[in-house]
C-alpha positions in Angstrom: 0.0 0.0 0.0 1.7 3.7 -1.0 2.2 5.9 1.4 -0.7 8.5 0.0 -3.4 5.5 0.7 -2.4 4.9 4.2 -2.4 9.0 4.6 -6.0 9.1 3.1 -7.3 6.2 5.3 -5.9 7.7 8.2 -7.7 11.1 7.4 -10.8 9.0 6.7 -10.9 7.4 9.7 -10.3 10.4 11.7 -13.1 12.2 10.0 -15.3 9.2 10.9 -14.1 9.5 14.4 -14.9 13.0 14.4 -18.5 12.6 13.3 -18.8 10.2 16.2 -17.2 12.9 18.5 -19.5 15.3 17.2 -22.7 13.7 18.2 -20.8 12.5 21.2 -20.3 16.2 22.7 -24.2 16.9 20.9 -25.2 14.4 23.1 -23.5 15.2 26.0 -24.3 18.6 25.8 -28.5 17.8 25.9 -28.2 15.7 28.7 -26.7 18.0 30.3 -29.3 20.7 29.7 -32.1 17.8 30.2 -30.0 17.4 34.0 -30.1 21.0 34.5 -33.8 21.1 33.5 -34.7 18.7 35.6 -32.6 20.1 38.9 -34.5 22.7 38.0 -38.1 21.1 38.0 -36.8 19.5 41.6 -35.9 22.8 43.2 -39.0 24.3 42.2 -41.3 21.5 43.3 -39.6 21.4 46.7 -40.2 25.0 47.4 -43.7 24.8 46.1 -44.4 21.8 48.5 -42.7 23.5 51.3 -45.0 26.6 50.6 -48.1 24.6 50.3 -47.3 22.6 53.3 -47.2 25.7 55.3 -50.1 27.1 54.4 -51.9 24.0 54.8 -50.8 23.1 58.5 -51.6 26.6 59.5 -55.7 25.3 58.9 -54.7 22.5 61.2 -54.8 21.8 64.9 -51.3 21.6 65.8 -51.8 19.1 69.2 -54.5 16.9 66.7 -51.8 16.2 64.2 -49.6 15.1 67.2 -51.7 12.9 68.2 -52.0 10.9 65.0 -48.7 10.2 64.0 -47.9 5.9 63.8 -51.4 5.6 62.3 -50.3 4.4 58.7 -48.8 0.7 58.2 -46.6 0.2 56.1 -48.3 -2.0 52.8 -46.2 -3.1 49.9 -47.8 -1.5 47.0 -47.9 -4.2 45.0 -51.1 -5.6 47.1 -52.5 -2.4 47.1 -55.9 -2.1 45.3 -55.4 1.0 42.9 -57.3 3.2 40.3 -54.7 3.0 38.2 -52.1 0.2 36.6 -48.6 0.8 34.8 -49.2 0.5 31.0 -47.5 1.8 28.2 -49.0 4.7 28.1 -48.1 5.9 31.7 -44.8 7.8 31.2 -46.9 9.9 28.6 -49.5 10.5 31.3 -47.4 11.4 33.9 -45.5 13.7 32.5 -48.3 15.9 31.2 -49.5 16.2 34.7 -46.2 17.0 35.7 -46.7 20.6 34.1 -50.6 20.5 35.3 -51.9 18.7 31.9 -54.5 16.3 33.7 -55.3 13.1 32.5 -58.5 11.7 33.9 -59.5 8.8 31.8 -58.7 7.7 28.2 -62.4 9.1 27.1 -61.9 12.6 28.4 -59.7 15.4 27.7 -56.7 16.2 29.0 -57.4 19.6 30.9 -54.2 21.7 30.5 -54.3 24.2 34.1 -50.8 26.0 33.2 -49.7 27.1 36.3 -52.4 26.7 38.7 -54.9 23.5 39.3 -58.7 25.3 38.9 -60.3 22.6 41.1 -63.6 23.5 40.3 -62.7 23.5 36.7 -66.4 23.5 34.5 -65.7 21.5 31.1 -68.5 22.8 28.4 -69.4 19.1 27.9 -70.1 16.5 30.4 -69.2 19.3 33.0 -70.0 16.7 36.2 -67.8 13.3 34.9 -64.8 15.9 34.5 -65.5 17.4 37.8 -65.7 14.2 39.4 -62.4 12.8 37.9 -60.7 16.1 39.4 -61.6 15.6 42.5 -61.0 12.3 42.7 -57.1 12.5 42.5 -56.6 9.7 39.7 -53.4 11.8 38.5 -51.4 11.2 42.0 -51.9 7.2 40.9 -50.6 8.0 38.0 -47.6 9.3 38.8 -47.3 7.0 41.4 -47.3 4.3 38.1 -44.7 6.4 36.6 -42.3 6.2 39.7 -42.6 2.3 39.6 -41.3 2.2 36.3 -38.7 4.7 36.8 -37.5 5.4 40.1 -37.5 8.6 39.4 -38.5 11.0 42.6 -39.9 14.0 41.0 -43.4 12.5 39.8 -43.3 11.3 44.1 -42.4 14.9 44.7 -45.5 15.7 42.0 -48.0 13.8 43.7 -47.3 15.1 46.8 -47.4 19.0 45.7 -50.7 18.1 43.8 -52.0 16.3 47.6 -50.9 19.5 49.5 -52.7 21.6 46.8 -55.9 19.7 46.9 -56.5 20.3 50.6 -55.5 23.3 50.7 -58.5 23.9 48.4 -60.4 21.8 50.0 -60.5 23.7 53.5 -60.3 27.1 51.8 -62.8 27.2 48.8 -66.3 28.3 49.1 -67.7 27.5 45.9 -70.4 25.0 45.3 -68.8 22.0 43.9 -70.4 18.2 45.1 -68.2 16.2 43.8 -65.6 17.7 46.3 -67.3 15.0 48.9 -69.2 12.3 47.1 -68.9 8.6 47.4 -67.1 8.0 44.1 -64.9 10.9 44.6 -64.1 9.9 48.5 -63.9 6.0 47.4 -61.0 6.7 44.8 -58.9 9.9 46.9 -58.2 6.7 49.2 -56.8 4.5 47.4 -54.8 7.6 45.5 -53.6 8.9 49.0 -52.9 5.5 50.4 -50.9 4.0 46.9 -48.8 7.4 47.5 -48.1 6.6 50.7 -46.6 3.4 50.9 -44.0 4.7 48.0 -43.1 7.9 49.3 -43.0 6.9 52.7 -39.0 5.5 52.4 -38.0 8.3 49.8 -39.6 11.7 50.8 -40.1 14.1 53.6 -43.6 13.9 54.1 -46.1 15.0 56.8 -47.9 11.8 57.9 -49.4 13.2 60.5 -51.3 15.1 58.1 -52.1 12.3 55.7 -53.2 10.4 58.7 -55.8 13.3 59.6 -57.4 13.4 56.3 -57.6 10.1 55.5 -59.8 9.6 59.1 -61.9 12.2 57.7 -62.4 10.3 54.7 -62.7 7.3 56.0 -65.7 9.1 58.4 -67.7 9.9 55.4 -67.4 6.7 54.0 -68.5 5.0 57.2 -71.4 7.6 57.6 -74.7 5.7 56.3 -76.0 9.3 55.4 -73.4 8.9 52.4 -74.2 5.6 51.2 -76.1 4.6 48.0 -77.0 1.2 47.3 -75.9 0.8 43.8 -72.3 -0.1 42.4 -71.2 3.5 44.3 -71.9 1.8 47.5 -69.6 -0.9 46.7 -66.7 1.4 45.5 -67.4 3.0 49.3 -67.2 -0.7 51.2 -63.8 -1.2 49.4 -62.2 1.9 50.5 -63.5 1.5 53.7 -62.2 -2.2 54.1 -58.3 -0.7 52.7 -58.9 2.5 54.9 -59.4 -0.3 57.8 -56.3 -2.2 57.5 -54.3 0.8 56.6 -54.6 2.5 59.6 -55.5 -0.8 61.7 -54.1 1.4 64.8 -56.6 3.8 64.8 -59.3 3.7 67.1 -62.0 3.3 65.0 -60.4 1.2 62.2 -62.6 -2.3 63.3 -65.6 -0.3 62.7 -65.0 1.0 59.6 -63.8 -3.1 58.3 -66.8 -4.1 59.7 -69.5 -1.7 58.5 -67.7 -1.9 55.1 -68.0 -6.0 55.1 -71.4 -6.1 56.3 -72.7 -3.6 53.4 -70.7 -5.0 50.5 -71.7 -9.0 52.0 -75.1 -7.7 51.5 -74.9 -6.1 48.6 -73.6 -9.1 46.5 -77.3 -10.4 47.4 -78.8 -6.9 46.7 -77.4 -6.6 43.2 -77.2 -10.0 41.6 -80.3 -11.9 40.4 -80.2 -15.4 41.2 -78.6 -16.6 38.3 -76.1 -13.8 38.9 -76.3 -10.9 36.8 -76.0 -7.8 38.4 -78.9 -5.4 38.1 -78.2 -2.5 37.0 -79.1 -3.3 33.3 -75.4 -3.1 31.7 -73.0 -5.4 30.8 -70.1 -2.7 31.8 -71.5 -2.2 34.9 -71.8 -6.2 35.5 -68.2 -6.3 34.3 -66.9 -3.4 36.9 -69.0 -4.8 39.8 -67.8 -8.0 40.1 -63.4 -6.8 39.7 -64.4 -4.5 42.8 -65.9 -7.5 44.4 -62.8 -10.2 43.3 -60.1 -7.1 44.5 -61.7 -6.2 47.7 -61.6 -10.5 48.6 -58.3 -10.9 47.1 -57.1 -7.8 49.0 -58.6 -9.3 51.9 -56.9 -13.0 51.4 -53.6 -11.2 51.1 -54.6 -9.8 55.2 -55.4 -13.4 55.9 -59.3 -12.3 55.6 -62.3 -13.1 53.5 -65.8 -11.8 52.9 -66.6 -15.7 53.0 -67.4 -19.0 51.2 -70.7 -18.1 50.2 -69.9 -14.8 49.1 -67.0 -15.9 46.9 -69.3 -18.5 44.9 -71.6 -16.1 44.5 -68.6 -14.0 42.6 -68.4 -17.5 41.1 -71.9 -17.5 39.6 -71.7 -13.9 38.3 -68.9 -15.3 35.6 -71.8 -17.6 34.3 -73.8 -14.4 32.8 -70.9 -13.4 31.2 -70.7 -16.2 29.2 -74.1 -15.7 27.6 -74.1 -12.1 27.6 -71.1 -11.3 25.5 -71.3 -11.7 21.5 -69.8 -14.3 19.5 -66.9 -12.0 18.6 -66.0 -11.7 22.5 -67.4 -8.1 22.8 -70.4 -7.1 25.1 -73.6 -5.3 23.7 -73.5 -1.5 24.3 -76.9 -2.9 26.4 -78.1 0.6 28.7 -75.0 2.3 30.1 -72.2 0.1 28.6 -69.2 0.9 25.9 -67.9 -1.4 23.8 -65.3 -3.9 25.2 -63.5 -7.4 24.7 -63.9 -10.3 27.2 -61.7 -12.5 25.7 -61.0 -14.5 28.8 -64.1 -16.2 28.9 -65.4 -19.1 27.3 -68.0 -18.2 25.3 -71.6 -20.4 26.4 -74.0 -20.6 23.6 -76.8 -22.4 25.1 -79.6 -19.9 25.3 -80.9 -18.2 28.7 -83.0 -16.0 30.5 -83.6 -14.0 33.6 -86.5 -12.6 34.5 -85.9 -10.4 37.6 -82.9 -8.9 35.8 -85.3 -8.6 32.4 -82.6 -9.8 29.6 -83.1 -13.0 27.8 -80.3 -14.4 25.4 -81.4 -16.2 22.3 -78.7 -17.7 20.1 -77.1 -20.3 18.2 -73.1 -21.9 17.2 -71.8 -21.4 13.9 -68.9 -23.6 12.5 -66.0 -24.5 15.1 -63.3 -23.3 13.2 -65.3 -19.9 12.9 -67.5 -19.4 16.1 -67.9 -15.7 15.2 -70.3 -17.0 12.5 -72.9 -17.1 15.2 -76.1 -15.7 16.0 -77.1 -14.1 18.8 -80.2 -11.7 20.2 -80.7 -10.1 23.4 -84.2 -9.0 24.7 -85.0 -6.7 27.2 -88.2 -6.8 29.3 -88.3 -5.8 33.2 -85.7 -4.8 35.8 -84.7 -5.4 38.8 -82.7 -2.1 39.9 -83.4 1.3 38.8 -79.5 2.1 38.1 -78.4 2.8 34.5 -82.1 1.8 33.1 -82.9 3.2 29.5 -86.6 3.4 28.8 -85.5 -0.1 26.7 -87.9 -2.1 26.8 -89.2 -5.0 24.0 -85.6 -3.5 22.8 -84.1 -6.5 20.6 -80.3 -6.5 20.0 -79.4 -8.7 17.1 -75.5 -10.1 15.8 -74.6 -12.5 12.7 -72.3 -13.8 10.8 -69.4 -11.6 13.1 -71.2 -8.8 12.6 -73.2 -6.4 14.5 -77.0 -6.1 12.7 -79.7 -4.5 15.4 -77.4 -2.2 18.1 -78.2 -0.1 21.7 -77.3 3.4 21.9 -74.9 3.1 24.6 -74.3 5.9 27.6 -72.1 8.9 25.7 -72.2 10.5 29.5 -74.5 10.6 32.5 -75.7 14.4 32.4 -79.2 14.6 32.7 -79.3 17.8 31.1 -78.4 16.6 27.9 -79.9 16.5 25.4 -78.6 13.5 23.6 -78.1 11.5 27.2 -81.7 12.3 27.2 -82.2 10.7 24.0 -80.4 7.6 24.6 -82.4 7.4 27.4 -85.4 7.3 25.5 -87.3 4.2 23.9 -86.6 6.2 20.2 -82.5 5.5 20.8 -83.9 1.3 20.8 -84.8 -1.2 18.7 -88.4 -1.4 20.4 -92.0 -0.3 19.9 -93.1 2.9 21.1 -96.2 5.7 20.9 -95.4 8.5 18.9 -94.9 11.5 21.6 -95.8 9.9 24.5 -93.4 8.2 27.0 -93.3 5.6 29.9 -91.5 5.9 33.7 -88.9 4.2 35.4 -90.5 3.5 38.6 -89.3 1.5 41.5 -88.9 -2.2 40.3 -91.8 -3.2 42.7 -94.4 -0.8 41.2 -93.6 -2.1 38.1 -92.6 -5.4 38.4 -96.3 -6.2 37.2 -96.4 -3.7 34.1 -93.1 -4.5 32.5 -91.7 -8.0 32.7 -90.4 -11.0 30.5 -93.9 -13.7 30.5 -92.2 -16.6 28.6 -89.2 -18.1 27.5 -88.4 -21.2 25.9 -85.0 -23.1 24.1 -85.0 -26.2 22.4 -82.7 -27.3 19.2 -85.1 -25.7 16.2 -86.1 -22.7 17.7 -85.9 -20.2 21.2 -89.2 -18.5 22.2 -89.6 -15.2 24.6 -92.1 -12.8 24.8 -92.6 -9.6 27.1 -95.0 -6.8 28.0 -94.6 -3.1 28.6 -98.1 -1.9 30.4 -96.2 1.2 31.6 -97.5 3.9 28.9 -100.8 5.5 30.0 -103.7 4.2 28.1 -101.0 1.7 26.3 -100.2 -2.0 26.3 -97.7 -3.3 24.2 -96.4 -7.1 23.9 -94.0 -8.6 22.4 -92.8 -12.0 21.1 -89.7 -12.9 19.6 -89.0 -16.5 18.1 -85.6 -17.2 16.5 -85.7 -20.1 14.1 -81.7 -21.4 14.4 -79.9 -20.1 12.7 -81.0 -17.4 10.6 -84.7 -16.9 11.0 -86.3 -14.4 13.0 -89.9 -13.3 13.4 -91.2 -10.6 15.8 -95.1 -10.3 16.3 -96.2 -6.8 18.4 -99.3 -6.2 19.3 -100.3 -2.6 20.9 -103.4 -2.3 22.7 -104.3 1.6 23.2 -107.5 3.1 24.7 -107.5 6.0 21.7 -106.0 6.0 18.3 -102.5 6.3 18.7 -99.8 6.0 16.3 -97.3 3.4 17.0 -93.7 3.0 15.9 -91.8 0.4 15.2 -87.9 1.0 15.4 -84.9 -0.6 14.4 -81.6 0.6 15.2 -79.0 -0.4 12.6 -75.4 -0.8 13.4 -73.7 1.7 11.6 -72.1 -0.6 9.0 -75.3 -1.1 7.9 -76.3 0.3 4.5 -79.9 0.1 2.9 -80.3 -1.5 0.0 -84.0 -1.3 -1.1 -87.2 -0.3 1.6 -90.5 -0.8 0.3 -93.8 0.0 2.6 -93.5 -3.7 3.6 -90.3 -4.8 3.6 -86.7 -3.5 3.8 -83.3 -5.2 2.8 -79.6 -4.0 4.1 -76.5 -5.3 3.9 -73.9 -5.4 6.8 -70.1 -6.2 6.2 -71.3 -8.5 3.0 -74.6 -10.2 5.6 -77.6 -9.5 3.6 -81.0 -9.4 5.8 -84.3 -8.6 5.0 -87.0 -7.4 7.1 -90.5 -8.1 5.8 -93.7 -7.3 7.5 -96.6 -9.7 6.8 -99.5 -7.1 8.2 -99.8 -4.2 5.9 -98.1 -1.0 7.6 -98.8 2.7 6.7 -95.2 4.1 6.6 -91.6 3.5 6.5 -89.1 6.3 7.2 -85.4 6.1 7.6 -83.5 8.1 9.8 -79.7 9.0 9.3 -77.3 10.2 11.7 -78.3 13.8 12.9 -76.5 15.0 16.8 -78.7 17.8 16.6 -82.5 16.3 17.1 -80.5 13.8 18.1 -81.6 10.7 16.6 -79.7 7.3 14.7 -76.4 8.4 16.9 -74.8 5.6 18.9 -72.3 6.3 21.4 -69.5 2.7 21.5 -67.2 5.2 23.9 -67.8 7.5 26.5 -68.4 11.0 25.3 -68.5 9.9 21.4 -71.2 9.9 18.7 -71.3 7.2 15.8 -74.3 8.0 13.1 -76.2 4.8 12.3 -79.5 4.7 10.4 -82.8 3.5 12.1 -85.7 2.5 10.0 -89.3 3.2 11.6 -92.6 1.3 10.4 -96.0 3.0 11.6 -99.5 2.2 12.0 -102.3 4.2 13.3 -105.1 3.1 15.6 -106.5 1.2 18.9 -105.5 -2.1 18.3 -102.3 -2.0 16.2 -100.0 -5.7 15.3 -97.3 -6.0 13.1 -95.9 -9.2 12.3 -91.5 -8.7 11.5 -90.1 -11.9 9.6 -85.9 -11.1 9.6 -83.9 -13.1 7.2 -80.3 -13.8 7.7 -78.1 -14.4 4.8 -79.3 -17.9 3.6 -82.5 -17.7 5.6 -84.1 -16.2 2.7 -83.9 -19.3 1.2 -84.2 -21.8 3.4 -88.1 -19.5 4.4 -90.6 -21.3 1.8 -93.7 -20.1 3.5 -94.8 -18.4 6.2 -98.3 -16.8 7.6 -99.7 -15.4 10.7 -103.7 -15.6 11.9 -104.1 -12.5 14.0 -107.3 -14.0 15.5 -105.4 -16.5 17.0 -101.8 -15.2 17.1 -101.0 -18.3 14.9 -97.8 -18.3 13.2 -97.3 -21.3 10.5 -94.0 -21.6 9.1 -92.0 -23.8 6.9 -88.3 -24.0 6.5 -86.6 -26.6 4.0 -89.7 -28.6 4.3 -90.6 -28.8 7.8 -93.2 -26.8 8.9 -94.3 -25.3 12.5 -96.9 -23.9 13.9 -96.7 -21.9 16.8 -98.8 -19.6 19.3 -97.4 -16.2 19.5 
């Protein structure tokens, strides 16, 4: 090699080198700002938590706080029951809220403060879940998340300015705000406060005196009955309570609090499950999030050497059987009352049909192929209820999936303000595939008073076809029936009959899924097509109108809602008939049903319905 080459690879590799260097120093050089940026975030927390603890032990009893230090026992966090779990998402989170951009919950916004937290903060829609999330201090678990997967002490040194903050404004602020001191709001700062706790304990300066004294005042409400609903709030209340208890098991009235808060949540696993075990409060979600708080207060307790009991934990047992009927061939559950769409994929999917009257739902389905069990069918009815809780003004509402697809939908929650107006519609028996009376309405009453006016009458399974039929007496001057019998696998047919003591005109609604797209509508009959699932509705009694209804958020109407706070458009189709006595006889076609149908009729003097399919006929009593 000549001299000049060795020269020029020397130079080559020194210019290589240098690169190398460069983004060396370049490197270098922004860690070094990133350290100095975050020395900086540290000093200024610190003085900021110092200034906020001042000013919040000044609103303190000094001789009280004495008194209550060697309250908290030390829990390793990992058996902690917790709002929040590490995901990979959290290190986002948790830094937004380290510059006061709060996130509450994936369906929200995240509310950017700047500077200073406005704890009564109004959001322009669904003003009270946003004020509720606030206040109930979701962001310190967050952080707390963040620190677990970091060790990093400034998201500790967050939560605890964010703490100091919130009581401050808590024994300062005089402006009307009631989620400041509601069950759900209490339920969650606990296990917020507590999770904090047991990580900063070892790693920061921190006033447990004054932890100790607002957790007793927390853990007062929660035991007071005055603050107790019976509904899935009073359960998040018992586990608090029960955690609370064993937290600060030296405290004088610790065994009280465990034992109020096992007494109400032992009777409220008979309060609000059926028999069968569904919970009652008339949504899938609801059944879901029930029975986790149940299965983490018991394995919470098991972890204490404690139990809520045998009987109580086969009854959590029992409630995994509904599930298994209740979610969809695809492993999703309906959006049935206040529910969003979610996967169960844990559970293995029954598809024997079922029903349960005191929780009004009936399930009426049938397998497809093994290989393909998503080319199912499967219809939920809904008739009665046993709880008030989350009830839509649903009933003789059918929900209807084929062929892994979603046909007939609910509308879902979007968000619990009462004010509303589209909460108000979803509400309504116009956001459900149901019958109704054109501008008149029905009331939710107490289960009792009701329990007579609006209930599932029949129900029936065997290998050809399922059976169930329900009445909704609850309109004034109105009684409406329905029957539903699904011919396995693809063969539906609805017969509703409306009894009114004046002319009234009565609708007949179907809510599409919105992948479903109209084909051809007649005055008798309609045809759509859904993900390549052809189905036809005909009606065999003559009706007096069809209209279909597209997506419009401002009536509302035909808008779904699969997530909290968001609007789908679908399309609903209406049939209407005018008078006293008023039937209409639904035949619904799936896919190959068409053909396999050769005849069918219905005597309305008898409710007869005489059907043949592929040769075999039936006659049945509707």
């Amino acid at each position: 090699m000549s001299s000049l080459l060795i020269v020029l690879n020397i130079l080559v590799a020194l210019l290589k080198e240098g690169n190398n260097l460069k983004k060396k120093i370049s490197n270098l050089f922004k860690n070094m700002q990133s350290s100095k940026k975050e020395e900086k975030f540290v000093k200024d927390i610190l003085f900021r938590i110092n200034e906020l603890e001042s000013k919040v032990l000044e609103l303190f009893d000094k001789e009280a706080l004495e008194n209550k230090e060697n309250l908290l026992k030390r829990i390793d966090p990992d058996n902690l029951i917790k709002t929040t779990a590490p995901d990979d998402g959290t290190l986002r989170k948790a830094d937004g809220i380290l510059v006061n951009d709060f996130f509450l919950m994936n369906s929200l916004e995240v509310i950017s403060f700047g500077e200073t937290i406005d704890w009564n903060y109004n959001h322009p829609n669904s003003a009270n879940t946003y004020r509720l999330y606030i206040q109930c201090l979701n962001v310190i678990s967050h952080l707390c998340d963040a620190y677990t997967q970091t060790d990093e002490k400034k998201y500790l040194y967050k939560a605890y300015a964010i703490l100091l903050d919130w009581i401050l404004f808590i024994k300062t602020d005089e402006e009307r705000n009631r989620f400041k001191w509601v069950d759900h709001s209490v339920a969650n700062r606990v296990m917020n406060i507590t999770y904090f706790y047991n990580l900063a304990k070892d790693e920061l300066e921190i006033n447990e005196s004054l932890i100790a004294e607002i957790l007793i005042e927390h853990g007062n409400f929660l035991e007071d009955d005055k603050n107790y609903v019976q509904n899935n709030h009073g359960i998040m209340v018992d586990r608090s309570i029960m955690l609370l208890s064993i937290f600060m098991e030296e405290y004088s009235r610790s065994k009280h609090w465990f034992q109020k808060g096992k007494l109400r949540i032992s009777n409220a696993v008979y309060r609000d499950f059926s028999a069968s075990g569904v919970h009652l409060e008339n949504s899938p979600s609801y059944h879901l999030m029930t029975r986790r708080i149940f299965n983490q207060v018991e394995d919470f307790l098991k972890k204490n050497n404690l139990t809520l009991g045998k009987e109580i934990r086969q009854k959590l047992l029992q409630s995994n059987d509904y599930l298994k009927f209740i979610v969809k061939p695809n492993q999703k559950i309906p959006i049935i009352g206040d529910s969003q769409e979610g996967n169960v994929s844990w559970i293995k999917k029954s598809y024997d049909s079922f029903s349960d009257t005191q929780a009004g739902i009936s399930i009426l389905q049938s397998k497809g192929e093994e290989l393909n069990k998503s080319e199912s069918t499967w219809l939920s009815f809904i008739s009665g209820y046993g709880r008030k809780t989350h009830k839509h003004r649903d009933d003789l509402s059918i929900s209807l999936f084929y062929n892994g697809s979603d046909i007939l939908v609910d509308s879902g929650r979007y968000n619990y303000d009462s004010k509303d107006k589209i909460r108000q519609y979803f509400l309504s028996p116009e956001a459900h595939s149901t019958i109704s009376i054109l501008d008149k309405d029905y009331v939710i009453e107490e289960p009792f008073k009701n329990r007579n006016k609006i209930k599932t009458t029949n129900f029936m399974s065997n290998p050809v076809y399922d059976y169930v039929k329900g009445i909704n007496h609850a309109y004034e001057g109105s009684k409406l029936s329905r029957s539903v019998v699904f011919f396995k696998p693809d063969i539906i047919v609805i017969h509703d009959k409306i009894v009114n003591e004046s002319e009234e005109q009565v609708q007949q609604i179907f809510n599409f899924s919105p992948d479903a797209e109209i084909d051809t509508v007649t005055n008798n009959n309609l045809s759509l097509s859904v993900e390549g699932n052809n189905v036809e509705f005909k009606q065999l009694l003559e009706v007096e109108s069809i209209d279909i209804l597209t997506g419009d958020s401002e009536t509302p109407r035909a808008v779904i809602s699969e997530e909290f706070g968001k609007l789908t458009d679908n399309t609903q189709a209406i049939f209407s008939k005018k008078g006293k006595n008023v039937e209409f006889v639904t035949v619904i076609t799936l896919g190959v049903g068409k053909k396999k149908l050769e005849d069918v009729t219905f005597d309305s003097k008898g409710s007869i319905l005489t059907i043949k399919i592929l040769g075999e006929a039936y006659k049945l009593i509707v």
